[in-house]
C-alpha positions, -999 to +999 in steps of 0.1 A: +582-571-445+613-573-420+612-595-387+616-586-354+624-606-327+603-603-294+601-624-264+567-640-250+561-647-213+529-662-202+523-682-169+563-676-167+571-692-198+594-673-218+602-678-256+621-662-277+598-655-309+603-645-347+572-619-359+572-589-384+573-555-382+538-544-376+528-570-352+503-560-321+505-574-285+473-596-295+486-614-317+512-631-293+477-642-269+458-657-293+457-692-274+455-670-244+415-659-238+420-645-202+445-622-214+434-584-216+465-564-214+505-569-221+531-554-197+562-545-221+596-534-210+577-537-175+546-504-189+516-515-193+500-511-226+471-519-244+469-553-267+469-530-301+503-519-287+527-524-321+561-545-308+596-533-316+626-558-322+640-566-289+604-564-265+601-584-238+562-586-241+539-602-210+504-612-208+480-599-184+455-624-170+418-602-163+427-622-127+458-607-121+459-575-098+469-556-126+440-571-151+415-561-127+425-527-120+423-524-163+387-544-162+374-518-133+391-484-151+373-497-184+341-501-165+341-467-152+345-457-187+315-476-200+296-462-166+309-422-179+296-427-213+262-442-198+257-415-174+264-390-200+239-411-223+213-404-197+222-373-183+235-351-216+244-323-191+269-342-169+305-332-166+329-357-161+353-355-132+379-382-127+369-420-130+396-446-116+397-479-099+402-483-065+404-515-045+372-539-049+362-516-075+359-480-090+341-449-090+335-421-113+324-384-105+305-360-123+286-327-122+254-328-121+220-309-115+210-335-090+223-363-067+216-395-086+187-416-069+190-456-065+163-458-092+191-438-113+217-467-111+193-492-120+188-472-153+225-468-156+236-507-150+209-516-179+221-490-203+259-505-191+248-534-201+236-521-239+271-507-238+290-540-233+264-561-258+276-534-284+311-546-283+325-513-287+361-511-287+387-488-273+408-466-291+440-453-282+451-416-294+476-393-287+471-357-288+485-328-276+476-301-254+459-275-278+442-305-295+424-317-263+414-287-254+392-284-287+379-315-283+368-313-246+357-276-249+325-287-228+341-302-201+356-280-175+372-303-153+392-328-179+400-291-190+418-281-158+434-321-158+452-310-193+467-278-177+483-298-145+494-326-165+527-339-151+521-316-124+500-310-098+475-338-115+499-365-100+491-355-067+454-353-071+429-380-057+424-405-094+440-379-113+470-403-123+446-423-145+436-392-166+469-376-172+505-373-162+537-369-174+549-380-209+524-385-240+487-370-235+463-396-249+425-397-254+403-431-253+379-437-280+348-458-279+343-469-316+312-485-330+308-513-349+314-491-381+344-477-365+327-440-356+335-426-321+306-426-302+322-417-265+354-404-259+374-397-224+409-381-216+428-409-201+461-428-196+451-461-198+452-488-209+418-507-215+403-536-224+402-546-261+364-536-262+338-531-241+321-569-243+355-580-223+333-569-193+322-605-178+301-588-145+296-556-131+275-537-103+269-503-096+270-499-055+262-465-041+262-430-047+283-400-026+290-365-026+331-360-029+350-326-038+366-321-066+404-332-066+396-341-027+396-304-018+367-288+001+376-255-015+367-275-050+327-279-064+310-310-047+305-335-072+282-366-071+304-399-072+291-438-082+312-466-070+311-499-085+324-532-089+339-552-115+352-588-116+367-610-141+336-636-137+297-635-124+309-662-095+337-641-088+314-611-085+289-632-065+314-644-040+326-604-031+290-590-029+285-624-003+315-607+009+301-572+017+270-588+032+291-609+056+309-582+065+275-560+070+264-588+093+297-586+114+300-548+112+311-541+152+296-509+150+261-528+145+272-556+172+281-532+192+252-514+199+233-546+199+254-565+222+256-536+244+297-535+245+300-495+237+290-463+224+302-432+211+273-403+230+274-371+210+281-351+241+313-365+247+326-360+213+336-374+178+362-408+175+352-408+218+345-440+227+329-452+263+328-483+271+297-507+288+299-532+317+300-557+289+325-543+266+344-534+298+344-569+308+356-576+276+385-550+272+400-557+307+404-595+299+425-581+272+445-558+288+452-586+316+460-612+289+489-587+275+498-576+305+507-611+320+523-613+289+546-587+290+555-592+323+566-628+311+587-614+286+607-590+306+592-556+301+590-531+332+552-517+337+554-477+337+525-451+336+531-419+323+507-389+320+485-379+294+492-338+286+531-325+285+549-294+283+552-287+239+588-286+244+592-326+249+575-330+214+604-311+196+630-325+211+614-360+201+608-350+167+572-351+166+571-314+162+570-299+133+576-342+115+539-351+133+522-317+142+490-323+113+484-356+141+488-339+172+457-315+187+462-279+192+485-266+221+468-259+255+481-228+272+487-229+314+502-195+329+518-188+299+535-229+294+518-243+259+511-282+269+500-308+241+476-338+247+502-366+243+504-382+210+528-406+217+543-425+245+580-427+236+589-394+247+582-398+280+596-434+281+626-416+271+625-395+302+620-426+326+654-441+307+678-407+310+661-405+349+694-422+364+729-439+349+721-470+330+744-499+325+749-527+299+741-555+321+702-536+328+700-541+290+678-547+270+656-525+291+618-529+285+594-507+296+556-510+287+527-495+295+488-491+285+490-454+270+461-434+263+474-412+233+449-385+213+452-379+177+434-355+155+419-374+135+395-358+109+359-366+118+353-379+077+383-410+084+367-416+115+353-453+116+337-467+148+363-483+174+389-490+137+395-452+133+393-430+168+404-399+184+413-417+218+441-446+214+450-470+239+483-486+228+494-516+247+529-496+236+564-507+247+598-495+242+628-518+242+665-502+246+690-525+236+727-522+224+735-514+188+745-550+179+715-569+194+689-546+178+681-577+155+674-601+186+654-581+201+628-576+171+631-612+166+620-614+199+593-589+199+580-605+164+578-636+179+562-624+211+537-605+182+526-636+164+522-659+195+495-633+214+475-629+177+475-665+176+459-667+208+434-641+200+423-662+169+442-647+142+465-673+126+465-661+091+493-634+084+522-617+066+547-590+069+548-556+054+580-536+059+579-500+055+605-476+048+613-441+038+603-427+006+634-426-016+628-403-052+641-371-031+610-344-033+601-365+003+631-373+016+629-343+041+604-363+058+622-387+073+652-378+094+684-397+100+716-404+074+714-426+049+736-453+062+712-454+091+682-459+074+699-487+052+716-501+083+681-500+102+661-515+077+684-543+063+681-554+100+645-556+099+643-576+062+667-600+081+640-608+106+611-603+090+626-634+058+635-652+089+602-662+099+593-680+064+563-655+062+555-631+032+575-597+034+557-574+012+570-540+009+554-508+018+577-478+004+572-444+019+549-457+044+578-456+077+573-437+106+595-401+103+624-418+127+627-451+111+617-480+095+591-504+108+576-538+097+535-542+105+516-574+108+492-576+085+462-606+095+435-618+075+398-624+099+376-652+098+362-639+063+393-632+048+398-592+049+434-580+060+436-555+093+470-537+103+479-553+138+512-551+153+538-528+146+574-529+154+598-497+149+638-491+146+647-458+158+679-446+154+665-407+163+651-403+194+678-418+214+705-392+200+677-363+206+675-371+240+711-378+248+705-414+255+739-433+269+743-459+290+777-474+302+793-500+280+813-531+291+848-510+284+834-480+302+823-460+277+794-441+270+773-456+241+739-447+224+711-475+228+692-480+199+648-479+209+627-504+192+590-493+196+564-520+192+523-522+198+513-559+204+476-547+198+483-514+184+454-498+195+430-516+220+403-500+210+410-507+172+420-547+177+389-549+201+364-535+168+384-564+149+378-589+176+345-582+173+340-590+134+365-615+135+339-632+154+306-619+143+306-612+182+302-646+194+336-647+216+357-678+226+347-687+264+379-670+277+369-638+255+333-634+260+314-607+289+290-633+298+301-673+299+268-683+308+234-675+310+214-698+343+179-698+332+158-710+356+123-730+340+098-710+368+100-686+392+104-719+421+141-726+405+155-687+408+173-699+440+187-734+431+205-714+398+215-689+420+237-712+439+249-729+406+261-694+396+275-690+429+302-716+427+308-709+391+317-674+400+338-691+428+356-712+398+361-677+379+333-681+357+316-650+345+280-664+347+244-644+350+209-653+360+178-648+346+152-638+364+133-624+343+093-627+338+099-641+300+094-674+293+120-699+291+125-702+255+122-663+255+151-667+279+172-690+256+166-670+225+174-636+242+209-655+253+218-669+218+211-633+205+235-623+230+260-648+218+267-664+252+288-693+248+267-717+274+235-718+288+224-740+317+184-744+328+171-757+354+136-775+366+125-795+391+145-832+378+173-805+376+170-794+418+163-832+426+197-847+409+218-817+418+218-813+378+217-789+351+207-791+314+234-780+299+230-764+264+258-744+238+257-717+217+250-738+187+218-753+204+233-787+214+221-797+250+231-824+272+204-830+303+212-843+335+248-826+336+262-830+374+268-795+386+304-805+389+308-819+358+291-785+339+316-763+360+340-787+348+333-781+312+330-746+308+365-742+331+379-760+302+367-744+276+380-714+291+415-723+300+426-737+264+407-714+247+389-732+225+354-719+201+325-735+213 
């Protein structure tokens, strides 16, 4: 038998290796259990994949972001042929993983029940035990349509592959372009026992499945399309061990318990009444209290780094929208056109274009640059109501939203300078765990016409941006095709308090809007040059950092953050008016402080504030009134007695002012 020669790389140890014609991935991992998979010639293939002379061959750990994606597409394969098990009528739709997990959706008589999954995860579990491996075959278009005669929708897969099927929601794990291959579930004796049109690759066998769950059930149209049959989908999870699957379910029920929709409601901060509309949020006293503090905080801020406050209104005449671009590149975002006397008007979208208007309003000079202007911006989208999500996904966006004009050659001080002014205010909201994501235009050509500008001015613009961003020493990962129509922009991505990323701040180069509008200013030779417009959102959306604030925190806010600082809680009805003058002069020191004068008790009192979430409480009795003291008690239940009235207004100030978590 002749030799081949194949290189090895595992844990990024190369070597070159000697093996015979005929040898599998598998054989090279032998002393390797967690690997699952083998990446060759940078494809991903299955372990039975047969090595050529010359492979660069890779192991893929079942911990890797590629190894899990493999573990969760061969789960939903075990959860098809289970379902099918139990449910001979079911026709299988699509069945790929997805992040956390995977789903799988089939036709079905009836919606599956919760007793329904636990009947599934045991015969799952039968499935695995069995050890059944998975098969790799290629066939060809006639071929698979013999085979899968009974199922309709794998059937209309085989007629878009390469197509249309790229495009559809999952359908890149069934089929696409190249070979067309079907997955075999073999038995012990080596007889097929399930089989499913798919890509792949999988797991060796089925028993390489260490922990699984099945989640939840939902209705979802085929391909995504509401023209398509409704089919019922299960999602589930897979991990590569039972601690790691342990660990994410604690995970999802942390997050249930911070879910600001939830606090919300209970903490009485906002609400979204069906009469006013859809992705409409209102407000509460509290969650008004709450939202100005921000927009003061980043106001003040802006001030202090040069920007110029501007208002601008919140409908405008159609025309301004093409000449920015927006229209036709942003229409699908933008609600319908309103029509007055015969003048179509759109709600605004978008802030820039009138910023625009403020800059081309008079002459503007090199020495006024860079020119800053900012402003809180209510901008409406038309957002579909199913992506709506609490205050995270809305219809109504306030955007703390700035625009810088700067020359051409300081375009990469000024986002260093808005990148740091970006980190320093998340930092200050609690958010100190971060990285970068640059986006940029989609380059394979079939989206190109998406994105306006030249070439040279999208590699000039976002060359600039990599600078900064591998500057900072934090992690740039990229985001292709993911840039705004006029340019590229780099997004801070921060991790909350349980560890889950959220899209902050954005920054933006635009090269566009400044030639659609005719922007110039007067250089230092006298010429007239065109400024180039960095956009950038400290926030982003209020209303969208204030739902994260909310989780972030599980709702119990920093002293300088929180509606209510302190709760007085007077022990009997005799002490309402000494606590009345204690909250007197703390709201003469600034301190946001109620009463309660309420006929509850006073440990009804104290449990009432730490459901609230108050930061500090401070009772008083009659040793209290006679020492000109307070009891003075935190959020966490520690209490010191005897505190000097002084001394308590003393503490909380503090806490306040260096923004600390009590």
């Amino acid at each position: 038998m002749s030799v081949i020669e194949v290189t090895r790389v595992v844990a990024d140890q190369r070597a070159e290796e000697t093996v015979t014609t005929g040898t599998k991935a598998w054989q090279l991992f032998t002393d390797s259990p967690e690997v699952i998979a083998a990446r060759v010639g940078g494809e991903l293939k299955d372990l039975s994949y047969e090595l050529a002379d010359g492979d660069e061959c890779e192991g893929v750990a079942i911990s890797s972001d590629d190894g899990r994606a493999i573990l969760r597409h061969s789960t939903a394969h075990v959860l098809a042929q289970a379902v099918q098990d139990l449910f001979p009528e079911a026709k299988l739709g699509i069945g790929p993983p997805v992040e956390n997990g995977f789903y799988y959706d089939f036709d079905v008589a009836e919606p599956f029940k919760p007793e329904d999954l636990v009947k599934l995860e045991t015969r799952m579990r039968k499935i695995i035990k069995d050890n059944q491996k998975f098969a790799r075959r290629v066939t060809n278009d006639d071929d698979a349509r013999v085979e899968l005669a009974d199922e309709p929708y794998k059937l209309e897969l085989i007629g878009l592959k390469g197509g249309a099927a790229e495009a559809a929601e999952g359908a890149s794990a069934e089929v696409g372009a190249g070979e067309l291959t079907i997955y075999d579930n073999l038995g012990r004796s080596g007889e097929i026992v399930w089989k499913d049109l798919c890509r792949g690759p999988h797991l060796p066998t089925t028993k390489r499945i260490p922990a699984f769950k099945l989640m939840r059930t939902a209705a979802a149209y085929w391909r995504g399309s509401e023209k398509n049959p409704q089919l019922q989908r299960i999602y589930g999870t897979a991990w590569e061990s039972k601690e790691e699957l342990d660990a994410y379910l604690h995970r999802l029920e942390e997050a249930e318990r911070r879910d600001h929709r939830k606090l919300g409601k209970e903490l009485d901060l906002f609400s979204f009444p069906e009469t006013i509309g859809a992705g409409l949020p209102v407000f509460h006293p509290k969650g008004g209290v709450l939202k100005r503090v921000m927009e003061d905080y980043v106001r003040q801020r802006h001030i202090d780094e040069g920007f110029l406050y501007v208002g601008t209104p919140h409908i405008a005449k159609e025309d301004l929208y093409y000449t920015s671009g927006h229209l036709p590149y942003f229409a699908d975002g933008m609600f319908p056109a309103l029509d007055s006397d015969g003048t179509k008007y759109r709600l605004k979208a978008m802030n820039c274009p009138m910023h625009n208007e403020i800059f081309r309003s008079r002459g503007r000079s090199y020495r006024e640059l860079p020119l800053r202007f900012f402003e809180f911006g209510t901008v409406y989208r038309d957002e579909k109501s199913g992506v709506l999500q609490g205050l995270t996904r809305v219809r109504m966006i306030t955007q703390d939203d700035s625009h810088s004009y700067v020359e051409k050659d300081k375009a990469g001080e000024e986002i260093r300078h808005l990148l740091d002014f970006v980190l320093s205010l998340l930092r200050d909201f609690g958010l100190n765990d971060f990285y970068l994501e640059l986006s940029t235009r989609d380059e394979t050509g079939e989206k190109k016409d998406k994105f306006i500008g030249t070439d040279e001015q999208w590699a000039e613009a976002t060359s600039i941006l990599q600078e900064v961003c591998e500057s900072t020493g934090l992690q740039l990962v990229p985001d292709p095709g993911g840039a705004a129509f006029y340019g590229p922009k780099v997004s801070v991505q921060a991790k909350d308090a349980i560890g889950r990323t959220w899209q902050m701040s954005t920054i933006q180069y635009d090269f566009a809007q400044p030639e659609r509008f005719g922007l110039e200013y007067q250089s230092a030779d006298g010429t007239r040059q065109q400024p180039v417009m960095i956009h950038s959102a400290k926030f982003g959306s209020i209303e969208r950092f204030f739902g994260v604030l909310v989780e972030h925190y599980a709702g119990a806010f920093p002293p300088w953050l929180a509606p209510v600082q302190v709760t007085a809680i007077p022990i009997a009805e005799r002490h309402d008016d000494y606590l009345r003058e204690v909250a007197a002069k703390m709201s003469a020191a600034g301190i946001r402080v109620d009463v309660d004068l309420s006929d509850d008790r006073m440990q009804k009192k104290i449990r009432n504030a730490q459901l609230q979430k108050v930061p500090f409480m401070v009772i008083a009795g009659d040793q209290d009134i006679e020492a000109g003291a307070v009891s003075f008690r935190y959020r966490d239940g520690r209490q010191d007695n005897g505190v000097p009235i002084e001394e308590a207004v003393r503490r909380i100030r503090e806490a306040i002012d260096t923004r600390v978590q009590v």
